[in-house]
Every structure is written in C-alpha cells, then in structure tokens.
C-alpha positions in Angstrom: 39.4 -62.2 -51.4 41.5 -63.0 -48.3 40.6 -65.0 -45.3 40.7 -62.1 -43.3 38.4 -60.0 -45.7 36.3 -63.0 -46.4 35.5 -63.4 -42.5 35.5 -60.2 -42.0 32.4 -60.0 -44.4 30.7 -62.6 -42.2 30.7 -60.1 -39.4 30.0 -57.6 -41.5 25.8 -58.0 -40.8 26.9 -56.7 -37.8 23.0 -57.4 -36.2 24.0 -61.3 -36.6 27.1 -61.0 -35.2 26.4 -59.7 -32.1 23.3 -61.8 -31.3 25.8 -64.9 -32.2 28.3 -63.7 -29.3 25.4 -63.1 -27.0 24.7 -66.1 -24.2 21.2 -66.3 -22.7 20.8 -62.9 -20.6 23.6 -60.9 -21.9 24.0 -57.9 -23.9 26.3 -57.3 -26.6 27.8 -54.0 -28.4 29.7 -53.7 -31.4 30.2 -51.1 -34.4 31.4 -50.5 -38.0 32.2 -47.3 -39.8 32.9 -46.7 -43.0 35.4 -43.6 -43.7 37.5 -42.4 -47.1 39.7 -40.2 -47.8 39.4 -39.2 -51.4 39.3 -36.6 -54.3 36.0 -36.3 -56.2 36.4 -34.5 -59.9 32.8 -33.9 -61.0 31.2 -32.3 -64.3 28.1 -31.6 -65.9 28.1 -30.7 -69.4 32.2 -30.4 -69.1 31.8 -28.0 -66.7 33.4 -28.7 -63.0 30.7 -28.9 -60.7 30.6 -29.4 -56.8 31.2 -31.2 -54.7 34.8 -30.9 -56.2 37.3 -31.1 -54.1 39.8 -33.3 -51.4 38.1 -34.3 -47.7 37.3 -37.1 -45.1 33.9 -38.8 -44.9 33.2 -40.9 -42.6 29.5 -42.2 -44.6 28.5 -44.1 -42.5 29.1 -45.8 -38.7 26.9 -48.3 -36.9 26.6 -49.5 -33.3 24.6 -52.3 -32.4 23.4 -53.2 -29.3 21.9 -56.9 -29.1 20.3 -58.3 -26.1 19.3 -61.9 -25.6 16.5 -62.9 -23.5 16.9 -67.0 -23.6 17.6 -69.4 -26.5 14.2 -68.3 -28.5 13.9 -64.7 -27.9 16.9 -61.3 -28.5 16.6 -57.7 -28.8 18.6 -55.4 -31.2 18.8 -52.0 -31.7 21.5 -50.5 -34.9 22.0 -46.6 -34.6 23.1 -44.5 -38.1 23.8 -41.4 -38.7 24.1 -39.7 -41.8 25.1 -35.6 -43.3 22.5 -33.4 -43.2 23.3 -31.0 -46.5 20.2 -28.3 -45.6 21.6 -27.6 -41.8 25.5 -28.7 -42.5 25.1 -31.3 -39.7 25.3 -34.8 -39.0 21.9 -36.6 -38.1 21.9 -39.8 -35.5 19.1 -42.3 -36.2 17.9 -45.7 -35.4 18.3 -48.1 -39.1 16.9 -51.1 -37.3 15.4 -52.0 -34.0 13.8 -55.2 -33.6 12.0 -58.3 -31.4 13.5 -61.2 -32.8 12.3 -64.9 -32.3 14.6 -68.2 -33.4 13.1 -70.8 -33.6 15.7 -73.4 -35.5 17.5 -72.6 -38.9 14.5 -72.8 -40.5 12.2 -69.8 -39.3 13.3 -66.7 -37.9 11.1 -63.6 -37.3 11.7 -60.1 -36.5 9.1 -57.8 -35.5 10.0 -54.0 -36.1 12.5 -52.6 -38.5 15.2 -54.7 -39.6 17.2 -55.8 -42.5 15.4 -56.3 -46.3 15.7 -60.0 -47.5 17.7 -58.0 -51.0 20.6 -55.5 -49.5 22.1 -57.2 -47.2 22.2 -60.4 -48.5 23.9 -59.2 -51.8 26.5 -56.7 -50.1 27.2 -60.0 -47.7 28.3 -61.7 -51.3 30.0 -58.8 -52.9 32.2 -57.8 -50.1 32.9 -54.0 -50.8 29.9 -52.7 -49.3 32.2 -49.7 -47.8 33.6 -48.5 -51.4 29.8 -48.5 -52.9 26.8 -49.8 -52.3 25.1 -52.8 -54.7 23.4 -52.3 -57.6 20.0 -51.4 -56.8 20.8 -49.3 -53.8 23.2 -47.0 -55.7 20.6 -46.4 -58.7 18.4 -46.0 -55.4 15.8 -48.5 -56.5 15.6 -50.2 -53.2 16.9 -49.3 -49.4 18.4 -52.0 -47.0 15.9 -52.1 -44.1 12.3 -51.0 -43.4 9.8 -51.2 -40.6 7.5 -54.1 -40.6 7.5 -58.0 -40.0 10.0 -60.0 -41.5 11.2 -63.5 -41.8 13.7 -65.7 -42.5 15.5 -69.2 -42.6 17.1 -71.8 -44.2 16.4 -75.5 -45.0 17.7 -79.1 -46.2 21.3 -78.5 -44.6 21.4 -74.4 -46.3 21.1 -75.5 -49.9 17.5 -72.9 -49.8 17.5 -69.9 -48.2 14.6 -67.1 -47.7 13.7 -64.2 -46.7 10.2 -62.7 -46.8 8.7 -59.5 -45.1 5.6 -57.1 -45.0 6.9 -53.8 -44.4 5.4 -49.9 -44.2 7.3 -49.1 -47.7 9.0 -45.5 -46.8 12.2 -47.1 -45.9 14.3 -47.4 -42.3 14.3 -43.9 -41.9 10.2 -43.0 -42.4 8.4 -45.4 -40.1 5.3 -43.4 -40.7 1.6 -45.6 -41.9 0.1 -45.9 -44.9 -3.1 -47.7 -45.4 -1.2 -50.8 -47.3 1.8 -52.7 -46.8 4.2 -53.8 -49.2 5.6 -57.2 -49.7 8.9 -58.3 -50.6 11.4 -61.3 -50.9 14.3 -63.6 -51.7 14.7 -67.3 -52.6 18.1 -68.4 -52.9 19.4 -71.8 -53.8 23.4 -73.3 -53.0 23.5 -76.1 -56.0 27.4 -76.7 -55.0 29.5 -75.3 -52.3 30.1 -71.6 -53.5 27.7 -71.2 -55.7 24.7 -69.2 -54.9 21.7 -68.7 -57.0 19.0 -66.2 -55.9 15.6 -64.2 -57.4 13.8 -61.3 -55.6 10.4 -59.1 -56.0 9.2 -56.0 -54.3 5.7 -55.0 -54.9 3.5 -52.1 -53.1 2.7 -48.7 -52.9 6.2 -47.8 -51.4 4.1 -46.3 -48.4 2.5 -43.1 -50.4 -1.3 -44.5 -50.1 -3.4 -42.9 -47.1 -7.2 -41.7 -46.9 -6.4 -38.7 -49.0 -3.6 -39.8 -51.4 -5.2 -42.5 -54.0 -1.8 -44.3 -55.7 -2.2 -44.5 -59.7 -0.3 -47.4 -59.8 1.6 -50.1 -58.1 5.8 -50.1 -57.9 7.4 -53.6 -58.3 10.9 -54.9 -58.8 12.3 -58.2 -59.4 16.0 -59.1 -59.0 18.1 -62.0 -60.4 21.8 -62.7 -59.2 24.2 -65.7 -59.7 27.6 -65.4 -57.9 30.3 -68.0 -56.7 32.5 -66.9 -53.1 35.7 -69.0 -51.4 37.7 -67.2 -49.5 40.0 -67.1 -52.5 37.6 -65.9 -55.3 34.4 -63.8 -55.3 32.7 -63.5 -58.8 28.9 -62.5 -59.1 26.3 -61.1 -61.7 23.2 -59.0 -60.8 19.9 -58.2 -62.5 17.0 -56.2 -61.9 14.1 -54.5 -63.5 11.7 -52.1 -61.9 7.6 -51.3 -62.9 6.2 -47.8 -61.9 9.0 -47.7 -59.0 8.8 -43.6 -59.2 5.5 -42.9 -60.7 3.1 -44.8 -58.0 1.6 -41.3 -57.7 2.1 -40.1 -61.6 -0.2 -40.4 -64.4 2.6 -41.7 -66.6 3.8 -45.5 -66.4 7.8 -46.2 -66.5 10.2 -48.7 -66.2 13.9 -49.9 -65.2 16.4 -51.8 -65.3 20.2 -52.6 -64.9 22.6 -54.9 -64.5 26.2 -55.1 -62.4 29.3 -57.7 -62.5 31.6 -57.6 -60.1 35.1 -59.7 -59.2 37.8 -60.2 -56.9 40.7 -62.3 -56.2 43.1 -63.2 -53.1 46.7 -62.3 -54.5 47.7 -63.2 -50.3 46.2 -63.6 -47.2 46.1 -59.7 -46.6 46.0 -58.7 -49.7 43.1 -58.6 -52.8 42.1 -57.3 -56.4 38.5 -55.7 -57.0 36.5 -54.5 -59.7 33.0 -53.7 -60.4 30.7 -52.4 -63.7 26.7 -51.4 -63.5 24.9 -50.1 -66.0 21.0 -48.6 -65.2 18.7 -47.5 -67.8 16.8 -45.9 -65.4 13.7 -44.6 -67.3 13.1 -46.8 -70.0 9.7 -45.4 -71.0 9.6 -41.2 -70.3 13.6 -41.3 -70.9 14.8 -44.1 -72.8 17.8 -42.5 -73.8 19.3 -42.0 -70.6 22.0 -44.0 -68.9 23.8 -44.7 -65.9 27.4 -46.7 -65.8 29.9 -47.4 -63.1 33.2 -48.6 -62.7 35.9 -49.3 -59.7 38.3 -50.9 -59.7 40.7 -51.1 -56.3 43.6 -52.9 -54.5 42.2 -54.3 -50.4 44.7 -54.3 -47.8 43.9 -55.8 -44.3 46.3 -55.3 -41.6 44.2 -56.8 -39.6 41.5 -58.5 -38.2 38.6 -56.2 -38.3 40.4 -53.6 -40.3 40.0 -53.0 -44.0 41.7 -50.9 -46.4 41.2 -50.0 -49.4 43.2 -47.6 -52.7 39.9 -47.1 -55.2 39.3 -45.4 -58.3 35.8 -45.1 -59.5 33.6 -43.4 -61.8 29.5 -42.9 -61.8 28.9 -41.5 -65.9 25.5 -40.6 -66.8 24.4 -39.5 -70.5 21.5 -37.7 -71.9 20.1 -36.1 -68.5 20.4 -36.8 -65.0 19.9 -39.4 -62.5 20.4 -39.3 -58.4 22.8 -41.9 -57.5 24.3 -42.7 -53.6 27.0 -40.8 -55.2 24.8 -37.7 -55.7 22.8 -35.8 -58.6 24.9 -36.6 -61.8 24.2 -35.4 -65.1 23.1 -32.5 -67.5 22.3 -31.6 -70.8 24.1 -34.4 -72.4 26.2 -35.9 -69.8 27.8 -35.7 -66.3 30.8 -37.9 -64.9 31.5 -38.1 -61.1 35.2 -39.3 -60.7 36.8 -40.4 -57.7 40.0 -41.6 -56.3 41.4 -42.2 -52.5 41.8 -44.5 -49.7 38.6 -46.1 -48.1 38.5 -47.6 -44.6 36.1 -49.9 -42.8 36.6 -51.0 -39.2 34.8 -52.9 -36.9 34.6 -53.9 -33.3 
C-alpha cells in the first residue's frame, strides 16, 4: 500500500478526522464518496439475469459535520444516502449522529448512533473499503453503526485497544425501541509494531423483541482477525461464526460462518496491488450445502492526496441456492455468479 493510500485510510473514519482538525469552539466539514464505473455480468442457473449491464454508481457519499465544544466534549453528525429500488430514487439519511466525551486515550464515549467497535475497525485495516465491503458486512451478518451507547479507548501506550457498546440492534438506519438492548465488542492487541490481533462478539435480539413479539432465540456472532499493515505491506485474515443470527424470531436454530484473506503491496509511492478471497457457509444447519465465495483482485492508483483510484475485477459465486450479498440477491437452483469489472473511485475532502 502506498503512503498516500495508507494515510489516506487514516482519514478514511472520516468522524475522527474531522473532530482531530477541530480546535475548541469550531466546527468542521468534510466528505467521502465512493463511485465506479463498471460492467456487472450476472447469472442464475446460466441464465443472464439483471442488473446486467454498464453504468455509474456513486454507492455511497458521506459528509460529516463535527463540532467541538472544549477539550472534553464534540458533536458529530455523518449524513448517507443510499438507491431506493421500489421508488427509483436516492434516499438521504443520517448513519451516525452523536454526543461524544474524551476523556484521555483511554475512555471515550459516544452517546447516540455511531460507529460499531467490528466495521470500521476492520475496513480501517483492509484499506479497500470503496471496492467491497469486509467480510461480515458483505454476507450482511453485521452493519457498521447503530443507535445506542458506545465506548472506546486504548491503553499501555496502544498495545490494547477496545471498543464496547449497548445499542437498539436494528442497525443505523432503524433507530426504533425494542424492549432489550444488544451488546457488542472488540479487544484488540499490537504484540509488535504492525501487527494487530483482535476477537469480537455480538449478542442480542437484533431489536425484533417488544410487548407483542416474544424472540425464540438469541443471535450472536464472534469474530477473529490477525493482520500485519506498514505503509508498504497490508496482509490480514478474518474469522467469524454466527448463532441464530436470522432465525431470532424462527422456530428452527442455524448457524454461520466464513472466512476472508486479503493482501496488498506498495509497487511505488502511487501505485499498489490488491487482492481478496471470502468464503461464507451461510446456513450451516437448514442449508449446509450452500456457499458463498468472492474474489478481487485490482491495481490502486492515487494521483493524489485524497484521491483513489482503482481498475477491479471481482466475482460474488454462490452454489446450491441463494444468498443476499451487498452485491445483491445471487443464486438459483444450483448456482449464480455476479461478475464485475471497472474503474472505482473514492475521494475525500
């Protein structure tokens, strides 16, 4: 990964960044978008299928707006917006919006909805969070931020790391109440400079339980990831397995899991390799002979600061049924393929 890329990750949280640039009783804006232009060849069966075809997407595109009262106590507010397939229409919504208080590297709470202590932390690592999203957010086993109380920190000089929060469960995008919370988090450990070890859970009602719904069962996940980043070399390995994640309201019990390696390497100072394989057995128990892969692989140019490009090919397979990825409903009778190949984009300001 170039120095440029690699930096540019480090803005990449985007929240962070902005509260960092933000003196005592000043407010701060900044953005990132994520955009491609690409051709998608899908099938089902051996059958083409939509969404065939060339276009532009422009997935995603964030502006935050961060406000910091004094030393202690900031403000943020992140604004999405996503397509609309029912109306043909973009929506605009709020993904986080949050009372933050710092008090030292050790403990940081945010009151409201904000970042999940997996996501972000993991994408911050893998560095490509514009061609695809991480492992369990593609096999949509987990969404970046939620409504809730969170915290977070770091101790003896960064070598542990944390994040904890209770949150409503329905993701960023529902902040509706439930009579239970769930509870989730990350402990991460840097052995060596580079290396970073971390393990994860998730465990709740994912926000179906109210006076007249009565969950059967509880949804948990656990994660697992080793990876070593310089701004020369990214490598990393993730892990995860999931209990009841879809059936908290089913009669039937299920599981999950999957697994995702991903690489890169600095050929210059603008100029980087990438590749990536997952593989999901996403219903172990009701359909245990049904798989998810995927594969990119892609050459990152950045001509500048702020500025990424990238030429990707990727492919999202899945045999014996079909499973809902972030790249859509994939699958059939015995198998669907989603292939895709173009030019992605991600800027920032």
């Amino acid at each position: 990964m170039s120095n440029r890329l690699f930096w540019a990750v480090a803005f990449a949280c985007g929240v962070a960044g902005a509260e960092a640039a933000a003196a005592p009783g000043e407010t701060t804006v900044g953005g990132k978008g994520y955009i491609d232009l690409s051709h998608i060849a899908q099938t089902s069966d051996g059958a083409t299928v939509d969404p065939t075809g060339t276009s532009v997407d422009a997935k995603r595109f964030y502006v935050t707006i961060a406000h910091r009262f004094d030393e202690t106590w900031s403000a943020n507010i992140t604004t999405d917006f996503n397509y609309v397939g029912n109306d043909n229409q973009t929506q605009l919504f709020v993904k986080k919006a949050y009372l933050q208080g710092s008090f030292g590297d050790a403990f940081t709470v945010r009151l409201g909805s904000a970042d999940l202590p997996w996501i972000p932390f993991v994408e911050d690592l893998y560095g490509y969070r514009y061609v695809e999203n991480i492992l369990v957010e593609r096999a949509r086993f987990e969404t970046s931020a939620d409504w809730g109380l969170h915290a977070l920190g770091e101790v003896l000089n960064g070598k542990i790391n944390y994040a904890v929060a209770a949150i409503n469960g329905n993701g960023y995008k529902n902040p509706s109440r439930s009579s239970s919370m769930d509870f989730t988090g990350r402990i991460g450990f840097v052995p060596i400079e580079g290396l970073r070890l971390a393990a994860g859970f998730r465990s709740g009602k994912r926000g179906l339980e109210n006076e007249n719904v009565d969950p059967l069962h509880t949804a948990k996940r656990y994660e697992l990831l080793a990876a070593y980043v310089n701004p020369k070399l990214r490598v990393g390995a993730e892990y995860f397995e999931t209990k009841n994640w879809n059936q908290v309201l089913a009669p039937e019990t299920d599981e999950a899991d999957g697994y995702s390696v991903w690489g890169s390497i600095n050929m210059r100072n603008d100029l980087a390799v990438f590749t990536r394989y997952d593989h999901v057995n996403p219903s172990k128990t009701l359909q245990p002979a049904l798989e998810s892969t995927y594969f990119n692989v892609g050459l990152a140019y950045s001509p500048r600061p702020k500025v990424d490009l990238a030429l990707v090919y990727k492919q999202d397979k899945v045999e014996n049924g079909s499973f809902t990825t972030t790249n859509g409903t994939i699958g059939g009778l015995r198998e669907g393929k989603y292939d895709e190949i173009g030019l992605w984009a991600k800027l920032q300001f």
